[in-house]
C-alpha angles and dihedrals in degrees: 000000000000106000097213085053091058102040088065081055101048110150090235100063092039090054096045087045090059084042084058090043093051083041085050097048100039086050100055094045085053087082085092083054098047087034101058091042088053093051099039108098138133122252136166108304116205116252097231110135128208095356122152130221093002119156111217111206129206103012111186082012102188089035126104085259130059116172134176103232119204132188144142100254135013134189144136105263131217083270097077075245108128087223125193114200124189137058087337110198132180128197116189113222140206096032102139118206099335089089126249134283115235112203114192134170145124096269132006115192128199126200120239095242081056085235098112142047135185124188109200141193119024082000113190145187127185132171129168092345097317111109125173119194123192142142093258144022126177151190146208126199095186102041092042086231134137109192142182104198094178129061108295128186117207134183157163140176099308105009132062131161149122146234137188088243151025137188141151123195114207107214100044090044090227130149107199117193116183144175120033094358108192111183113179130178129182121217133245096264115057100217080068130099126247125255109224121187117203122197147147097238138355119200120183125179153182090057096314089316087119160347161160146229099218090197136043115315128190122200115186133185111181099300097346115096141168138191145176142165097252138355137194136178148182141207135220119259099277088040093236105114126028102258090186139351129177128193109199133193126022084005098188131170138178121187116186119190101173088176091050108133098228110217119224122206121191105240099357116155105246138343128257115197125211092182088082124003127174141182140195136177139137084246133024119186122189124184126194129214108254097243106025133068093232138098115258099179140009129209129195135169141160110063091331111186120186118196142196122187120186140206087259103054090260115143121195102192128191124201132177141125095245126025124185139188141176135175138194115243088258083067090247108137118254112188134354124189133169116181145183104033097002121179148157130199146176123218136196132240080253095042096254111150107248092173147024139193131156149145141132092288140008124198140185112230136158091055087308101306096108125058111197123184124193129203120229140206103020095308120099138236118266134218124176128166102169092265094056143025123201146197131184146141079244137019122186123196139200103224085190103045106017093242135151167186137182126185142173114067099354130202123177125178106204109209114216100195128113133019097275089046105064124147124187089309107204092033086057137029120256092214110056128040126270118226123207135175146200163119094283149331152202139210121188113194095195090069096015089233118151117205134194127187134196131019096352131183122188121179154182116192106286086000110099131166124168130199145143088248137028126175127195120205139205101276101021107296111162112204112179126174143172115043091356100194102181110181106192130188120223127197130185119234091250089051083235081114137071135162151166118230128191125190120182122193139143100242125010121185118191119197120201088215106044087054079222139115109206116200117184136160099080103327133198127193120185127184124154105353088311121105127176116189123202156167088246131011111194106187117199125214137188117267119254082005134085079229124145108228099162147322126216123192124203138184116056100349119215118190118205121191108157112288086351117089130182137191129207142142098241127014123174115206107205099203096203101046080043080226122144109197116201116211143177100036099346111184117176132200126207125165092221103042101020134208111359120176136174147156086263124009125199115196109191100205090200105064099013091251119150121193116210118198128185125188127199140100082328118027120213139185126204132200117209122187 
């Protein structure tokens, strides 16, 4: 699955988008709330007692509010209250076009001094489709505050909950919910679940344009769920989009979608789930669009971790201590950065690491198809895929092809195991892993060829070869050019026998095949005090084994024993024998025994004997000591 394509869907910020639309809707249906505390307060009662079916005018008459109070009796108690019973209503007038706030309930009470009032008994307010029940409401003149102080249960078209208490203070525009709050929202469409959000208290502000929950709140969907310490919000100007929430302390979210199609892509570098995904962090920062209802950048910090868990078992974790997003408004993502400590990481059903990257910071470039990811403070970035493990001060990879290229300082570590996993067996051995370094490299997934560039090394214990390029193909192909320096060990079958051997060319191909390495453009090999240099030097090995068999140059043949040198067009060195046969016009010079030629000369390294043969009508060897 493209990994840009699933970042802008990251359950987090689908969860705590829902969490902004709940915050939006409920906002804007708090206008019954803010309405009715605006219009509560007490005015001169009339002083009828015991009267039925009376209507009371202007009530708090000079006060923000001025309501038209019905019941069906009214009379001062022995309470010094001024009390009306029965089917008490209350209608709010004078409110223009902003509609009007209905009050009901079984009993309202005023106090003597008209600075109180208290609505009793299956007490409601309603007010453009919001409506809020509950045993008691109440208001204060004085304090410029309307308050629930019991359980009340409030709800609209969308949105429906309860909390064990309710106020609103005037002056300061707030409206304060407390103990046990339940907030739940259904969605457009009708087949989907609620979102309920649970909380201890819920305070919004500057007339419903923000707002926070200052202790732990939950939010749930079905299986999803989220939760922080604290959240707070804002709205744009006109209160219609988020313009910014943030979640702080212990942030968590889990998003489950059983029925998600999951996309697979041939060679992609990772997978990202949308079946569970999962985030965690000590902050998490979202940020709307002005004029649309949908997220246009994410923030995290504080030990974030993002995670993707798939049908299979498989797990893609992202860990960093800062983790930033942003997309465009066609949902299309913009920019991605996690920094300090950044990795990601896949996981198998078993929790085997499948995949590895990290460095100091990853980013999203080339309109998010490549993912690069830089090392810091001295340390490098880090790549490993269970065939390979990299280091470099930078990696780049290809989200939609898997893949990549890594440069500055370069380590790589090839791992030989496996069958899918050869590399040039019999040059190197299959049991143990293969080093190589160098300036850069490049892998491409679609022909499995692995490149490095610029003053390489690549090893196997004692087998070394040097280039300024090598090139590893599918199925173990070695291909170096410019300066080859190969140094082989060979070791005789009785293991009485050990040498060095260097070969310098400036190309070298190995096949796995042909059991061969082929070096051409002027090559030298040395070993013991003896060089031969040639147009072509074709090294055979053992099969199965990194074991020297022979080499055979080719291509104007020199010869080179200490002060005796020797020319030919073919010669053939038989490592074990520690013979070296010249061929083709050999002609050899020696300052003892001077200059010997022959159709075929055999030169014995170990006892200075060199064997001339002629053919011809009569054929002849000759023994030269």
């Amino acid at each position: 699955m493209h990994y840009s394509r699933y970042l802008k869907l990251v359950f987090a910020v689908g969860i705590t988008a829902v969490f902004c639309a709940i915050a939006v809707s409920f906002i804007r249906n708090s206008g019954a709330r803010d309405a009715v505390t605006r219009n509560t307060e007490p005015a001169a009662a009339s002083r009828q007692e015991n009267t039925e079916g009376v209507e009371y005018l202007d009530f708090f008459k000079g006060a923000r509010a001025n309501f038209r109070f019905q019941a069906d009796r009214h009379y001062l108690g022995e309470d010094g209250m001024y009390h009306m019973e029965g089917n008490v209503r209350a209608e709010s007038l004078k409110r223009g076009d902003e509609g009007k706030i209905q009050l009901s309930g079984q009993e309202v009470v005023f106090d003597k001094d008209k600075t109180v009032f208290i609505l009793k008994g299956k007490a409601r307010f309603s007010y453009q489709g919001f409506s809020a029940d509950s045993v008691r409401i109440e208001y204060s003149k004085d304090e410029r505050t309307f308050l629930i102080p019991g359980k009340v249960q409030f709800r609209s078209e969308r949105v429906q909950g309860s909390a064990g208490r309710m106020s609103y203070a005037e002056d300061f525009k707030r409206i304060l919910l407390k103990k046990e709050v339940r907030v739940e929202m259904r969605p457009a469409l009708e087949t989907d679940e609620p979102v309920v959000i649970l909380t201890e208290e819920l305070v919004i502000t500057n007339q419903g344009k923000s707002g926070v929950s200052p202790g732990p709140t939950r939010l749930e969907q079905g299986n999803s769920h989220a939760r922080a310490d604290s959240v707070q919000f804002s709205l744009t100007k006109d209160g219609d989009f988020i313009q910014k929430m943030e979640m702080r302390g212990n942030v968590w979210a889990e998003l489950e979608n059983p029925e998600a199609v999951e996309e697979t892509q041939k060679n992609a570098s990772f997978s990202l789930s949308s079946r569970k995904r999962s985030i965690q962090a000590d902050r998490l920062e979202l940020t709307g669009f002005k004029d649309l209802s949908q997220m246009r950048s994410l923030d995290a910090s504080g030990r974030c971790r993002f995670e993707f868990s798939a049908a299979d078992g498989r797990t893609t974790r992202i860990t960093a201590s800062r983790i930033r997003l942003s997309l465009t408004k066609t949902e299309k993502m913009r920019e991605f950065l996690a920094e300090k400590g950044a990795k990601l990481e896949e996981f198998s059903a078993d929790g085997r690491s499948l995949q590895r990257l990290a460095g100091e910071t990853m980013t999203l470039a080339e309109n998010a198809r490549l993912l690069e990811v830089v090392g810091g403070d001295g340390r490098l970035a880090e790549f490993r895929d269970g065939k390979r493990d990299i280091a470099a001060e930078k990696i780049s990879i290809r989200l939609d092809s898997g893949s990549f290229e890594a440069a500055g300082r370069l380590q790589c570590i090839l791992r030989t195991e496996g069958e899918d996993q050869k590399i040039s067996e019999s040059l190197f051995s299959g049991d143990l892993p293969v080093f190589v370094r160098a300036d850069r490299m490049r892998f491409f997934s679609e022909t499995n060829r692995l490149f490095f560039y610029e003053d390489i090394k690549i090893w196997q214990k004692e087998t070394v070869v040097q280039a300024e390029e090598l090139i590893l193909e599918e199925g173990g192909e070695l291909r170096c050019q410019g300066n080859v320096t190969a140094r082989l060990l060979f070791q005789s079958e009785d293991a009485e026998k050990r040498r060095q051997i260097q070969i310098g060319s400036r190309e070298m191909i190995y096949e796995p095949g042909d059991q061969a390495m082929r070096f051409s453009g002027k090559s030298l090999l040395q070993v013991a005090g003896m060089s031969v240099q040639a147009e072509t030097l074709n090294v055979r090995v053992e099969k199965d084994g990194n074991q020297l068999l022979s080499i055979t140059a080719e291509g104007g043949v020199l010869f080179k024993q200490g002060a005796m040198r020797g020319t030919a067009g073919r010669a053939e060195y038989n490592l074990n024998d520690d013979v070296i046969v010249l061929m083709d016009h050999p002609e050899v010079d020696d300052p003892i025994r001077g200059k010997i030629e022959g159709d075929k000369l055999t030169f014995h390294m170990a006892d200075d004997r060199i064997i001339v043969e002629n053919s011809g009508q009569e054929r002849s060897i000759t023994v030269i000591k």
